[in-house]
N, C-alpha and C positions, 0 to 999 in steps of 0.2 A: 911334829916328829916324835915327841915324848911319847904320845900316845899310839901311835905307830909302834914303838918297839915297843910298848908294853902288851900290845895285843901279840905283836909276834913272841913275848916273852910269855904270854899265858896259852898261845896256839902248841909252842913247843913242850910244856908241861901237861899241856892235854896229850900228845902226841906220846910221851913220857911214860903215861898212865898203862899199867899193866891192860893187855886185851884177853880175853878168858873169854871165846866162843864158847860154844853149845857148853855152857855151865847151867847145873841147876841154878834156876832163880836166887833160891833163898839161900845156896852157898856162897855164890854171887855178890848174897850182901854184906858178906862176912869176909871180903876180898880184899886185900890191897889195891886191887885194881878200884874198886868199885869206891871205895874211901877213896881214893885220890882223885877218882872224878865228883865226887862227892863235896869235896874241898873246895875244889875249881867251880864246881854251878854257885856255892855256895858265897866264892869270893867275885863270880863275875856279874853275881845277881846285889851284889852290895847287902849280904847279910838281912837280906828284909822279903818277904814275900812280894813274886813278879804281880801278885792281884793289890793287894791289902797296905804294903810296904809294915804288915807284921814283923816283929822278931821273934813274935814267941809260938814256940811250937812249928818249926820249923823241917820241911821235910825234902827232899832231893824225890821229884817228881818225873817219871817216866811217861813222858806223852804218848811214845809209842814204846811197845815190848819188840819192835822188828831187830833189833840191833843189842839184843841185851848181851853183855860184856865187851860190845865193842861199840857203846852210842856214839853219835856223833854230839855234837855241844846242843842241837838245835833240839835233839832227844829229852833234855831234862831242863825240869824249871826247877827254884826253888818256892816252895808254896808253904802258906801253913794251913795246918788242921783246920781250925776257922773257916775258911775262906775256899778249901776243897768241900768243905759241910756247905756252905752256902749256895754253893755256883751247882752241886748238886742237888740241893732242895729247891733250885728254880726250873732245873729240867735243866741246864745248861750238860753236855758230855764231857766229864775229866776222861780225853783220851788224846787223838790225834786230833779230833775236829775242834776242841779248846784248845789245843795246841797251838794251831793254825790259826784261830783266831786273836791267843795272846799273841803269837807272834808278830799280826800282823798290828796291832793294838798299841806294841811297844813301841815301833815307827811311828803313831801319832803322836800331837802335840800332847804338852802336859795335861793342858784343859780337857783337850777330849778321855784321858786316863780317868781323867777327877771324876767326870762325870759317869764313865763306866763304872769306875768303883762306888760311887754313890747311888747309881742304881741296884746295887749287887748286896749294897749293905755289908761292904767288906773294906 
């Protein structure tokens, strides 16, 4: 139950989050809106990169641009510098298609993580 309300307590805070359609991008990143979903991937991703579980250098990553000022949760990981350098120096795509694939990634067990991030050298 605990955890129950506490998703419902961070679904509502995302919900919260100011929406700013067709905004330019990079004013966008200057937003209250955009900080406060910033906050949220940040705290639901537990402060550590979704690849690496880095803390340092740390970035609120847009898997897709379809939705910008209005993403949904599923839109943004948090990633570090690191580890976006890596996953593109193996040919891997930081877009929708690594999106889709962390996402699906994060559902496996720990071990199979371990071993993808040990491949990746991240």
């Amino acid at each position: 139950p605990g955890s129950h309300q506490a998703t419902n307590s961070w679904n509502a805070r995302w919900n919260a989050c100011a929406k700013t359609p067709d905004v330019d991008y990079y004013a966008y990143l200057s937003s209250d809106g955009w900080r406060c979903r910033r906050a949220l991937i940040r705290e639901r991703d537990g402060g550590k990169c979704l690849l690496c579980n880095s803390q340092i250098d740390l970035h609120t990553h847009h898997w897709s641009y379809a939705h910008v000022g209005y993403e949904n949760p599923e839109d943004l990981a948090l990633l570090a510098a690191i580890a976006i350098r890596r996953f593109i120096n193996n040919g891997i795509p930081i877009g929708a298609a690594a999106g889709l694939y962390l996402q699906a990634l994060s559902h496996r067990p720990l071990y199979v993580r371990r071993i993808v991030r040990q491949q990746h050298n991240c």
